[in-house]
Backbone and ligand atoms as CSV (ligand in chain L), in Angstrom:
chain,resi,resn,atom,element,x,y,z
A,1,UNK,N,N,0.822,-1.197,0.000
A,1,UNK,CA,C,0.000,0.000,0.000
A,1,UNK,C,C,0.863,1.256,0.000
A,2,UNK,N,N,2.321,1.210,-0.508
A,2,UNK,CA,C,3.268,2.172,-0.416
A,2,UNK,C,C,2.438,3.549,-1.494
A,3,UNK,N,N,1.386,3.206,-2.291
A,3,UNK,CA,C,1.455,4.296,-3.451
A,3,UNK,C,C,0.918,5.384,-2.625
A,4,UNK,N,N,0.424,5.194,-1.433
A,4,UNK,CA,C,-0.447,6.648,-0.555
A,4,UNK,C,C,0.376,7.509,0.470
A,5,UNK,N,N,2.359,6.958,0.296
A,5,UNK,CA,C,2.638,7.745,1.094
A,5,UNK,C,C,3.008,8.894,0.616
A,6,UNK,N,N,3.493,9.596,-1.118
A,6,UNK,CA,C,3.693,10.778,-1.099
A,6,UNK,C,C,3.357,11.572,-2.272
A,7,UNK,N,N,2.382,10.979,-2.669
A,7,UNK,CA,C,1.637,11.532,-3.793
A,7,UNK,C,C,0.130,12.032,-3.170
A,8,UNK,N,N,-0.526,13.368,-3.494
A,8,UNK,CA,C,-1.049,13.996,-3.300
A,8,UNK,C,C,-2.620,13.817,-3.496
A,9,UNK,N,N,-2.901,12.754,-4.478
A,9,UNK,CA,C,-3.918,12.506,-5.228
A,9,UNK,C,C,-4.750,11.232,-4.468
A,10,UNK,N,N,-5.739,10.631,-4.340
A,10,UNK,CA,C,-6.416,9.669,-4.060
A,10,UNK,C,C,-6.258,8.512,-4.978
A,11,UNK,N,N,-5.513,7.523,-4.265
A,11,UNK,CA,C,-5.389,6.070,-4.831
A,11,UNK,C,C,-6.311,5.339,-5.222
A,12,UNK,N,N,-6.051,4.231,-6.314
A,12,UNK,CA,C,-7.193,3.752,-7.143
A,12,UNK,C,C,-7.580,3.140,-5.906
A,13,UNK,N,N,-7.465,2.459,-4.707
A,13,UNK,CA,C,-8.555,1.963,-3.852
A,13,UNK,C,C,-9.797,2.949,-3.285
A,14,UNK,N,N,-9.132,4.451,-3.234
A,14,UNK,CA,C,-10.416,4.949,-2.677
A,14,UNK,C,C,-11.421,4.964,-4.088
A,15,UNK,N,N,-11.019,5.001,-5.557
A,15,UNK,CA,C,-11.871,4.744,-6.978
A,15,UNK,C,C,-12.964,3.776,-6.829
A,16,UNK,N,N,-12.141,2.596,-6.067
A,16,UNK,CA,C,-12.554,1.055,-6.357
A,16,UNK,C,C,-13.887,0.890,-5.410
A,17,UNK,N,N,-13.115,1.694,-3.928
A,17,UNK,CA,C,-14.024,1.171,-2.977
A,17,UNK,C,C,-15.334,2.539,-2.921
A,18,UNK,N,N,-15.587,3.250,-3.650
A,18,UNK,CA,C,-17.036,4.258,-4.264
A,18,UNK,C,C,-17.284,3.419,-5.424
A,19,UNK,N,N,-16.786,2.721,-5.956
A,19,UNK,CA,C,-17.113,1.909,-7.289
A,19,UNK,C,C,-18.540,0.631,-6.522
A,20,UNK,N,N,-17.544,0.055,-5.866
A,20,UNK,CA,C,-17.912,-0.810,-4.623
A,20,UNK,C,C,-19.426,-0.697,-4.139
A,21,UNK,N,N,-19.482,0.661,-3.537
A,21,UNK,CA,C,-20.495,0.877,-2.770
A,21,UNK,C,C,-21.781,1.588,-3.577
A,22,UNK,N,N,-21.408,2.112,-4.706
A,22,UNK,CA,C,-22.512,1.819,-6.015
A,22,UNK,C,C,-22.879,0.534,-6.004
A,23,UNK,N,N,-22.546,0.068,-5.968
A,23,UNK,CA,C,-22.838,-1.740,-7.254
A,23,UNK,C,C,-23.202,-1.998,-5.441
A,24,UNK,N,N,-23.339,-1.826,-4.468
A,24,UNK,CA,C,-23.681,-2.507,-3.288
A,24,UNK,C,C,-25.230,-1.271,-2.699
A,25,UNK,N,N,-25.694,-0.875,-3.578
A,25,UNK,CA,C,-26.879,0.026,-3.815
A,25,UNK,C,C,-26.519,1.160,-2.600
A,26,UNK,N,N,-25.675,1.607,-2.535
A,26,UNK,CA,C,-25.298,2.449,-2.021
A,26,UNK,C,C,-24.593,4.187,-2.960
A,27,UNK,N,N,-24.362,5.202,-1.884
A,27,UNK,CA,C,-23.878,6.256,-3.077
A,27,UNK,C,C,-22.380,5.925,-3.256
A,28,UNK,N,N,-22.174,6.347,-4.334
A,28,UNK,CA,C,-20.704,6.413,-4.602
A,28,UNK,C,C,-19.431,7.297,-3.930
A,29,UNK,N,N,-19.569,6.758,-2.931
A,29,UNK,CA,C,-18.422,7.557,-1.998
A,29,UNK,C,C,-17.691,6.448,-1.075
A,30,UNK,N,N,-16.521,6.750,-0.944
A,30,UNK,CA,C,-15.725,5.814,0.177
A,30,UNK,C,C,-14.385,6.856,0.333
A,31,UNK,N,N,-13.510,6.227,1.627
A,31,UNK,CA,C,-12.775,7.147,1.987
A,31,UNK,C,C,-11.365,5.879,2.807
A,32,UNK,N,N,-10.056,6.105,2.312
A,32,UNK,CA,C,-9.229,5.439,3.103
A,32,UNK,C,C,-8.412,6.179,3.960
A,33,UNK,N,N,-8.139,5.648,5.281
A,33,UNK,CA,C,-7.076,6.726,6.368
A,33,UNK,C,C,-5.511,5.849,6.152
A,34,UNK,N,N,-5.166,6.841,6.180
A,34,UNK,CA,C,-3.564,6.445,5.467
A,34,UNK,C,C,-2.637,7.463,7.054
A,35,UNK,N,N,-1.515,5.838,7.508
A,35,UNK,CA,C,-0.740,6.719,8.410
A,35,UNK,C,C,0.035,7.329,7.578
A,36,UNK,N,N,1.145,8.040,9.041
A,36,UNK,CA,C,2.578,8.893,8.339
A,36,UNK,C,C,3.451,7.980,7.314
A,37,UNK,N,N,3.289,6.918,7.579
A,37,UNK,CA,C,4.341,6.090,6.881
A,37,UNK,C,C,4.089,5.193,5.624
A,38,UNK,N,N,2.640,5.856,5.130
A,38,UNK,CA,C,2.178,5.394,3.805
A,38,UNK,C,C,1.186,4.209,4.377
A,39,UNK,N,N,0.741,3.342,5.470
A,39,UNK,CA,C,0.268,2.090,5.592
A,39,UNK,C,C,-1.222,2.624,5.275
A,40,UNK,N,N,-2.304,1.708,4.877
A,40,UNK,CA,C,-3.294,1.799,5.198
A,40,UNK,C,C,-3.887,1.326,6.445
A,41,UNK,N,N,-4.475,1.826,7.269
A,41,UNK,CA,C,-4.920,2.130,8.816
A,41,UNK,C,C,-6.364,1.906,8.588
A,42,UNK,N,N,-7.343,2.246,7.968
A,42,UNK,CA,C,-8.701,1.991,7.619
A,42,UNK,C,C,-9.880,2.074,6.453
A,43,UNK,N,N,-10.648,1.609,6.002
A,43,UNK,CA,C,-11.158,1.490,5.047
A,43,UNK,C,C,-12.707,1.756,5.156
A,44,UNK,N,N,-13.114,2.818,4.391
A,44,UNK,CA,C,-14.794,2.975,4.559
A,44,UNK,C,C,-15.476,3.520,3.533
A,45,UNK,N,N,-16.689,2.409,2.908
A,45,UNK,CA,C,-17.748,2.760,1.862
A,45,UNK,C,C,-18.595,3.216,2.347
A,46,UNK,N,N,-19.707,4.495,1.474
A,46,UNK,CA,C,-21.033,4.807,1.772
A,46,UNK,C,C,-22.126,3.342,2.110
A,47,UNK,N,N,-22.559,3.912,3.376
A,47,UNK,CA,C,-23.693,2.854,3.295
A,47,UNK,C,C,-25.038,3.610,3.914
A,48,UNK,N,N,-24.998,4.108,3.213
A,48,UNK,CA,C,-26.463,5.415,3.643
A,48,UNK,C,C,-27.638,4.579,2.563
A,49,UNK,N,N,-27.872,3.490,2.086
A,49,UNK,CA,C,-29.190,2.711,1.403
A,49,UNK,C,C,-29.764,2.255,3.079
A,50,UNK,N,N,-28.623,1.960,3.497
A,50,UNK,CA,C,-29.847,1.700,5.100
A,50,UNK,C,C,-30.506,2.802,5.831
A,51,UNK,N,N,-31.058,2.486,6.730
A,51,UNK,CA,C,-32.033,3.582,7.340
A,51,UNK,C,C,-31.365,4.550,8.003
A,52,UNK,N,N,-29.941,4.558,8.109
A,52,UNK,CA,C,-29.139,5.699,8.904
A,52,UNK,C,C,-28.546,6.368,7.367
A,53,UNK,N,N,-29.050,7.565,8.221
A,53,UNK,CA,C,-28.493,8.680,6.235
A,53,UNK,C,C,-26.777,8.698,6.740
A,54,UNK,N,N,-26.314,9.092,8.253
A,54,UNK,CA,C,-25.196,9.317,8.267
A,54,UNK,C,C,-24.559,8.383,8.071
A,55,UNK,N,N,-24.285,7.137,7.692
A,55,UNK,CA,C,-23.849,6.053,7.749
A,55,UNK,C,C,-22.175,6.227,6.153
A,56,UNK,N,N,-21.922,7.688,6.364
A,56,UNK,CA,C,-20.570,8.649,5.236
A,56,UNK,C,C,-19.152,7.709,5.473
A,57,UNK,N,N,-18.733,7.566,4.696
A,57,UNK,CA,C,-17.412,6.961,5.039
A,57,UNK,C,C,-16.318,7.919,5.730
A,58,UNK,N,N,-16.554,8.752,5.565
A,58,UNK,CA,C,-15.689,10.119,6.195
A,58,UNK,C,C,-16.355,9.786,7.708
A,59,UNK,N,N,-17.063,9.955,8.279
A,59,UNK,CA,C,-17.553,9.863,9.739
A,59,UNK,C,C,-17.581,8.394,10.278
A,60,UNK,N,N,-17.294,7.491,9.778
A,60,UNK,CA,C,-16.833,6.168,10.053
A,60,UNK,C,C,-15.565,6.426,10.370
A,61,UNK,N,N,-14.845,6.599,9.634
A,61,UNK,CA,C,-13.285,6.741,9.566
A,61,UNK,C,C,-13.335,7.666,10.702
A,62,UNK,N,N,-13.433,8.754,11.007
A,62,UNK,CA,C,-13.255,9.558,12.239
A,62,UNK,C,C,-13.453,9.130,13.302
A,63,UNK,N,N,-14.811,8.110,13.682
A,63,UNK,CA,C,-15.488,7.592,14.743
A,63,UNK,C,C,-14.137,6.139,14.954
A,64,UNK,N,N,-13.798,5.607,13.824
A,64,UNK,CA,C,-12.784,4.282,14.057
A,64,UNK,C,C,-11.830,5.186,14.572
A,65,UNK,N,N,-10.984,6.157,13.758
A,65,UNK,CA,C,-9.820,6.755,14.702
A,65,UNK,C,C,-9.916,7.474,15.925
A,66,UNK,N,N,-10.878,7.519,16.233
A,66,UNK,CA,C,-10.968,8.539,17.787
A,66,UNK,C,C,-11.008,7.064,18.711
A,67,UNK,N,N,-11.542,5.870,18.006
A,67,UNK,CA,C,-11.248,4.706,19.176
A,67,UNK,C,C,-10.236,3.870,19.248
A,68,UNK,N,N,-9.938,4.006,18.088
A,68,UNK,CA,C,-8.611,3.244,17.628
A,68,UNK,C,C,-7.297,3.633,17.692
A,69,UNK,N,N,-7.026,5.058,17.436
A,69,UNK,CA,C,-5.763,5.705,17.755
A,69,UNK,C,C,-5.333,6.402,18.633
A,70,UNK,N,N,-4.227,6.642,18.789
A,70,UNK,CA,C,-3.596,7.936,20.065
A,70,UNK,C,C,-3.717,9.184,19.488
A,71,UNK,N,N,-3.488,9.894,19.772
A,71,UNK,CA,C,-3.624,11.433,18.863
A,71,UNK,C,C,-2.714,11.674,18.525
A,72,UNK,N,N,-1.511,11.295,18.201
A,72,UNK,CA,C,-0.765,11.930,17.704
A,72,UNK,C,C,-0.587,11.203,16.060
A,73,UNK,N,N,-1.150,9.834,16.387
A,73,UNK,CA,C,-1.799,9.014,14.807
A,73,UNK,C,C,-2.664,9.377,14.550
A,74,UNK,N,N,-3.494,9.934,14.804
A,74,UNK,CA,C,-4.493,10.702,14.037
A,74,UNK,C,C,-4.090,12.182,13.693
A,75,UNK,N,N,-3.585,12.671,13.840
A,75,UNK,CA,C,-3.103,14.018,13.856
A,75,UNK,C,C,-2.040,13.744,12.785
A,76,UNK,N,N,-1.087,12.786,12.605
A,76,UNK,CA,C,-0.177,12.797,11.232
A,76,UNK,C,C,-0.841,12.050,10.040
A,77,UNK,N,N,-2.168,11.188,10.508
A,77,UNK,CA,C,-2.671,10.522,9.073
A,77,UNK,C,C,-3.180,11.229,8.265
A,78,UNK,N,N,-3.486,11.093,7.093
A,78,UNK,CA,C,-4.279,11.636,5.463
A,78,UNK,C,C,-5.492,11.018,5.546
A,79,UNK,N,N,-6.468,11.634,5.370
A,79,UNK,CA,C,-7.737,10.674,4.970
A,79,UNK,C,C,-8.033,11.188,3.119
A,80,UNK,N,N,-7.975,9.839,2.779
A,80,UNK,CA,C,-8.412,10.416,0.963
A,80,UNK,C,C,-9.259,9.866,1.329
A,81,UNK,N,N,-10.596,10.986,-0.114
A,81,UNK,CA,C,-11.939,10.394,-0.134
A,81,UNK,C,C,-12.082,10.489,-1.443
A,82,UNK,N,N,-13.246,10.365,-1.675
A,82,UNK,CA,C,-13.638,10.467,-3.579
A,82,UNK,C,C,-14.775,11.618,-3.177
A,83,UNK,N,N,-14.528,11.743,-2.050
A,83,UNK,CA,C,-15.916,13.221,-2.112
A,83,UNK,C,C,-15.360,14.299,-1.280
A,84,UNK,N,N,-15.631,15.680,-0.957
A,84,UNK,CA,C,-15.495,16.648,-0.449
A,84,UNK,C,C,-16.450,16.353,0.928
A,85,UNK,N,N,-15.511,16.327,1.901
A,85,UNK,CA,C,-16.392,16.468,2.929
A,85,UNK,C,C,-17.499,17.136,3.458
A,86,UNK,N,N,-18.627,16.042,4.001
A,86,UNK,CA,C,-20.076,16.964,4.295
A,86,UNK,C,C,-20.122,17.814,5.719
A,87,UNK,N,N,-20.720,18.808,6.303
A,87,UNK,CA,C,-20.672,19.095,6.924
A,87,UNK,C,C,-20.192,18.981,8.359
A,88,UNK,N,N,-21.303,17.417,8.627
A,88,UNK,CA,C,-21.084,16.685,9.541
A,88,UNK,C,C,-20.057,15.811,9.804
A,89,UNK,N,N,-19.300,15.336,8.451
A,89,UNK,CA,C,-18.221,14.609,8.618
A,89,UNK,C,C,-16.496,15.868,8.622
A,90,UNK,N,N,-16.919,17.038,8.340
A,90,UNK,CA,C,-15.909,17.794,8.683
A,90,UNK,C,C,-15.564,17.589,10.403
A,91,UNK,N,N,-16.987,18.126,10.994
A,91,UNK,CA,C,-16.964,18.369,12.094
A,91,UNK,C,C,-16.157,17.039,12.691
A,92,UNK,N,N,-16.750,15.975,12.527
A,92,UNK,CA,C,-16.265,14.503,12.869
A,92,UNK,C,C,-14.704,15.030,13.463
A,93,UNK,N,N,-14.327,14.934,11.884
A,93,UNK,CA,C,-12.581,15.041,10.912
A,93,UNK,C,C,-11.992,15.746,12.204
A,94,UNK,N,N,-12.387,16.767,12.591
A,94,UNK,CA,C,-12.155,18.186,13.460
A,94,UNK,C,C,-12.156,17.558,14.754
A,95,UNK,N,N,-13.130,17.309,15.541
A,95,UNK,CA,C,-13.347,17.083,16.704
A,95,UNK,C,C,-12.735,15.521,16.854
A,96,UNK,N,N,-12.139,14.533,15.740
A,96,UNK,CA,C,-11.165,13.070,16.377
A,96,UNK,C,C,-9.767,13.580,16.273
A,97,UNK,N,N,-9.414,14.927,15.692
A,97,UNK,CA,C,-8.277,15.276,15.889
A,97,UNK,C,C,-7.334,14.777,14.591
A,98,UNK,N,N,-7.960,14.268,13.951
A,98,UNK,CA,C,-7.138,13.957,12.448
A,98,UNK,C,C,-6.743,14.856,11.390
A,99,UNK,N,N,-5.756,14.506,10.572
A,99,UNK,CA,C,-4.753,15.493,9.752
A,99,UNK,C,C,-5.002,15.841,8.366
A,100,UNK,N,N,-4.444,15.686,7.629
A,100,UNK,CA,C,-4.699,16.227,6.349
A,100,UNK,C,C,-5.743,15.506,5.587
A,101,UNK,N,N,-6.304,15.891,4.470
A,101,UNK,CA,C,-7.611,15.569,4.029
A,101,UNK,C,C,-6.901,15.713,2.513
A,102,UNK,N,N,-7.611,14.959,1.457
A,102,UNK,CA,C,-7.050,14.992,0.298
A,102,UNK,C,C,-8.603,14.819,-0.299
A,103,UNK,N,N,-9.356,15.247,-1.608
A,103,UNK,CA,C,-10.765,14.419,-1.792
A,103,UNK,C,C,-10.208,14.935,-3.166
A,104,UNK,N,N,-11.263,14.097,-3.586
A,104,UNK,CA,C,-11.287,14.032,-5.265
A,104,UNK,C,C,-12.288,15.376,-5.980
A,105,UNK,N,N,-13.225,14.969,-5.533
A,105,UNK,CA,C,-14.553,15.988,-6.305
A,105,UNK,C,C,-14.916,16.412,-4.696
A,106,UNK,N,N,-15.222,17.783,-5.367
A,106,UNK,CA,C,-15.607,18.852,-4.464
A,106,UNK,C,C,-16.728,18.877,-4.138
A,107,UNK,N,N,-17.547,19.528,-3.191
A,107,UNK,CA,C,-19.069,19.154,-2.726
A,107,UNK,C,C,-19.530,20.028,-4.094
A,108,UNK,N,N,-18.841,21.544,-4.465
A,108,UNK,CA,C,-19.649,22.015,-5.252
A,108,UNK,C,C,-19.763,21.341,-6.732
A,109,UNK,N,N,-18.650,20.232,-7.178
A,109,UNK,CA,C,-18.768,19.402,-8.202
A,109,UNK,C,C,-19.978,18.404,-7.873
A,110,UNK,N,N,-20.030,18.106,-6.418
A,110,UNK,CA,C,-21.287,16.811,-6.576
A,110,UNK,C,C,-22.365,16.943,-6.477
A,111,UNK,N,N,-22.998,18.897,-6.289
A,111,UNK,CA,C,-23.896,19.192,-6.269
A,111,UNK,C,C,-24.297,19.534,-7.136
A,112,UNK,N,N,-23.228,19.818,-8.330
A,112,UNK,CA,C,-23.783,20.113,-9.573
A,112,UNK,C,C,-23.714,18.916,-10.499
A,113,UNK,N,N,-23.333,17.730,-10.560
A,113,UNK,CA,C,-23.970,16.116,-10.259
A,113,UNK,C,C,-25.225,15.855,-10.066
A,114,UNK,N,N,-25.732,16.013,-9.519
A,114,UNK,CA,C,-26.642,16.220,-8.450
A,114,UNK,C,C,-27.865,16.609,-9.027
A,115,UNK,N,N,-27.695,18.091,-9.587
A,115,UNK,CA,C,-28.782,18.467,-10.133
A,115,UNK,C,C,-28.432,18.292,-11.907
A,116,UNK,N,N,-27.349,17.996,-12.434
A,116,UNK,CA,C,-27.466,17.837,-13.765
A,116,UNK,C,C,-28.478,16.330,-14.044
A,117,UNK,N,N,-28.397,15.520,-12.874
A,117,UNK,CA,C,-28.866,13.815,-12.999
A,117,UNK,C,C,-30.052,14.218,-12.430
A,118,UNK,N,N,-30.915,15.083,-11.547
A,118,UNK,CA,C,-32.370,14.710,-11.172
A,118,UNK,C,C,-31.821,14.675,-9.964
A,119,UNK,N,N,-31.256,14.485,-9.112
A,119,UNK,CA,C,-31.093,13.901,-7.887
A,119,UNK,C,C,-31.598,14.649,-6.741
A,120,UNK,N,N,-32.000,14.240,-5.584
A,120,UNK,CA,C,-32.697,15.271,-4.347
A,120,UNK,C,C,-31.543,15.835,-4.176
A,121,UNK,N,N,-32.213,17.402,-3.704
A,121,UNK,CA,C,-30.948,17.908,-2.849
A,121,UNK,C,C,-31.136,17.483,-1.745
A,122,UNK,N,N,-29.664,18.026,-0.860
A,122,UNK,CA,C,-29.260,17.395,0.055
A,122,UNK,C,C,-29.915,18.589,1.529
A,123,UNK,N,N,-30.373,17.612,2.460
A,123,UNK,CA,C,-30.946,18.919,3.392
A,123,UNK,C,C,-29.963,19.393,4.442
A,124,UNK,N,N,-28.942,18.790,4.081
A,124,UNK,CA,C,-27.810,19.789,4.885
A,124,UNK,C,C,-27.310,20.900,4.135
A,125,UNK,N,N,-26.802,22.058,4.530
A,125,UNK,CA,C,-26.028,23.395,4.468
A,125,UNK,C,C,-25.077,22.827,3.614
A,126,UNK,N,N,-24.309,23.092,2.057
A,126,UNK,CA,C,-23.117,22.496,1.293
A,126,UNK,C,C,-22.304,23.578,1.988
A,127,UNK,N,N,-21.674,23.105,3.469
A,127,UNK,CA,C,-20.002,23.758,3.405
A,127,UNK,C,C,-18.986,22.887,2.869
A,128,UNK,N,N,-18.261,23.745,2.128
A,128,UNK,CA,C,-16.564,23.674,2.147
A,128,UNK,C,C,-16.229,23.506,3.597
A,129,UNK,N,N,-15.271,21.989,3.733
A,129,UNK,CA,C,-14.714,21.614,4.610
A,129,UNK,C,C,-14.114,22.879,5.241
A,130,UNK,N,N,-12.956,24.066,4.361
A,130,UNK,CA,C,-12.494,24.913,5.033
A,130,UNK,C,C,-13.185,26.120,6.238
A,131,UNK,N,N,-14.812,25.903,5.739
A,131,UNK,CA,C,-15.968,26.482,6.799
A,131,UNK,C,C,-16.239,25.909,7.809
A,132,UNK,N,N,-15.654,24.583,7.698
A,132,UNK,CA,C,-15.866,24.010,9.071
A,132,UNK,C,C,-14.886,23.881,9.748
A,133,UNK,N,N,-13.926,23.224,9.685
A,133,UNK,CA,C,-12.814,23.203,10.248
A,133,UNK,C,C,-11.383,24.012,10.327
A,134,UNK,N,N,-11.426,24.394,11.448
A,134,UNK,CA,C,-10.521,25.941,11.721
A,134,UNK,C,C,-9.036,25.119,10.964
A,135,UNK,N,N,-8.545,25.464,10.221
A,135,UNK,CA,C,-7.496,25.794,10.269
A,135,UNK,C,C,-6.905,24.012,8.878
A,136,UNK,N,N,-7.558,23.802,8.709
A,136,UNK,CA,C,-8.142,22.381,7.509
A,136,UNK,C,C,-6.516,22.947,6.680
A,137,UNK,N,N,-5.990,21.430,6.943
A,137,UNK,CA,C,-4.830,21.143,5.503
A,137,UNK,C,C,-5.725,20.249,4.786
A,138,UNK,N,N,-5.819,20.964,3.860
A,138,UNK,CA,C,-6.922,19.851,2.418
A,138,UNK,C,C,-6.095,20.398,1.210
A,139,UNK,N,N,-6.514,19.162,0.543
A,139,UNK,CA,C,-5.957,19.634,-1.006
A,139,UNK,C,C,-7.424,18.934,-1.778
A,140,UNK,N,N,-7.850,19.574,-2.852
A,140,UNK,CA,C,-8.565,19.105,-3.695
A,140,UNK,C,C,-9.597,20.338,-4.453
A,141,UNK,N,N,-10.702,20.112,-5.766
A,141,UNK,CA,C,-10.444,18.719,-6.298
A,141,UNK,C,C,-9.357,18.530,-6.794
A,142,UNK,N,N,-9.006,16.880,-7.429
A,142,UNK,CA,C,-8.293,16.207,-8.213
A,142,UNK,C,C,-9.012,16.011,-9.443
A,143,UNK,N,N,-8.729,16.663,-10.416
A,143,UNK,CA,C,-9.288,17.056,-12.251
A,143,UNK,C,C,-8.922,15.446,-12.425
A,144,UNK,N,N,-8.174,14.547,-12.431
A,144,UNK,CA,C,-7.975,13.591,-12.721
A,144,UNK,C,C,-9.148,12.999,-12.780
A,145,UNK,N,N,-9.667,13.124,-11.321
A,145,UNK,CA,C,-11.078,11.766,-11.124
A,145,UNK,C,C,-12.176,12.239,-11.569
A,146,UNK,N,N,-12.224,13.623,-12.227
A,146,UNK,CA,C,-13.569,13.918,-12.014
A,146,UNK,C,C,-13.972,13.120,-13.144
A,147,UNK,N,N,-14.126,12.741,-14.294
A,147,UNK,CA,C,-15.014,12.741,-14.907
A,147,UNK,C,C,-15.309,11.157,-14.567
A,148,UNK,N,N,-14.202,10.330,-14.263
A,148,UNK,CA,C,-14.735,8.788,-13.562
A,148,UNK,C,C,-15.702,9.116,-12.601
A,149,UNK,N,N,-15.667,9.502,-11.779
A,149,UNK,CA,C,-16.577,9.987,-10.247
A,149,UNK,C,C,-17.917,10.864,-10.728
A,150,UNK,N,N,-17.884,11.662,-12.034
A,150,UNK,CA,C,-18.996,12.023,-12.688
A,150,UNK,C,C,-19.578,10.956,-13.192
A,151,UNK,N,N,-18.964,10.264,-13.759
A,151,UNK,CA,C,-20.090,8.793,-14.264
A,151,UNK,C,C,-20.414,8.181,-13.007
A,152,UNK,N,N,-19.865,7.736,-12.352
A,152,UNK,CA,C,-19.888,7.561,-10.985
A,152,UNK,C,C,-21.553,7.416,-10.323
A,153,UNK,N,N,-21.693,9.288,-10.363
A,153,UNK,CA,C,-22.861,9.313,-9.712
A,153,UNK,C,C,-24.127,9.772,-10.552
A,154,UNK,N,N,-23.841,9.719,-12.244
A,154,UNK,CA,C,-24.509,9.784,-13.234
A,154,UNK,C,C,-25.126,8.576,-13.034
A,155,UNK,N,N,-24.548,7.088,-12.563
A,155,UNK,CA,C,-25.461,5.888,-12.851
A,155,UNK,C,C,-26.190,5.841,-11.288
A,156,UNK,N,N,-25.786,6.491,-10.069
A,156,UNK,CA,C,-26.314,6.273,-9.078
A,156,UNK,C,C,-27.798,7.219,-9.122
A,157,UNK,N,N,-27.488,8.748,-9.581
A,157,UNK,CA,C,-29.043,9.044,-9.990
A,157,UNK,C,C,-29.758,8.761,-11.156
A,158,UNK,N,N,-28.793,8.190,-11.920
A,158,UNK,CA,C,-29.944,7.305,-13.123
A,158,UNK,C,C,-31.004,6.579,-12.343
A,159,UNK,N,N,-30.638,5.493,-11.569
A,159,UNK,CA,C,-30.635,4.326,-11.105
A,159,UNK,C,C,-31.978,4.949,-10.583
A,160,UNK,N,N,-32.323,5.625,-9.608
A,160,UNK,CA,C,-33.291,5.913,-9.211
A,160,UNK,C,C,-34.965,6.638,-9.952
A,161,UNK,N,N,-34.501,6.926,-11.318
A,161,UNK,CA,C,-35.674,7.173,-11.866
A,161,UNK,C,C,-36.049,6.137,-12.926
L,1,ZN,ZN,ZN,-20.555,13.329,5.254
């Protein structure tokens, strides 16, 4: 799992595992936590088709590292996602004390997704992670993924009409 220690971009597993959680009737989002030393540390797909909407891979991952790590491993890991963090999973990100953030497509790319496919809006507030969290090392988007991650969620709001 060496390719996530110093390249900037989101590895084809976080691709695979939003690929994943489509085809598992779920939205297309997942997110991996990567320590200082390149390892992968944790793994999490959308599973919001069940009756919990928060059920974000970003707030999984926060909730595993606030039980799982010391703070000072959470504080040097990366979390890549294939999405721009939602409100609630900023806050998460913020309050387990974890480090840099890398995402692929931006909330304002998946909202305009979103409404190019039909899709409900979302009844949370669209912040930019940097509105939530004081002081956020993020990098993104990544132009690379977008237009995979646009088909992405082109077949997830197909799917529904
Ligand atoms: Zn979220």
């Amino acid at each position: 799992m060496s390719d996530y220690g110093s390249g900037s971009a989101p590895s084809p597993p976080v691709r695979d595992l939003a690929a994943e959680a489509l085809e598992a009737g779920h939205n297309p989002y997942a997110t991996v936590l990567v320590a200082a030393d390149g390892s992968v540390l944790y793994e999490a797909r959308n599973q919001v088709s069940s009756s919990d909407r928060t059920r974000h891979p970003e707030f999984e991952v926060a909730r595993w590292a606030a039980a799982n790590l010391p703070p000072d491993a959470r504080a040097t890991a990366t979390v890549y996602t294939s999405g721009e963090h939602c409100a609630m999973c900023s806050a998460a990100h913020a309050w387990a004390g974890l480090g840099r953030i890398v995402y692929a497509a931006s909330t304002a790319q998946t909202d305009g997704w979103r409404k190019e496919f039909g899709g409900h809006p979302s009844p949370v507030a669209r912040l930019p992670i940097t509105q939530v969290i004081v002081d956020a090392d993020v990098d993104g988007p990544v132009e690379a993924f977008s237009e995979e991650l646009r088909e992405l969620h082109r077949r997830r709001h197909t799917r529904d009409t």
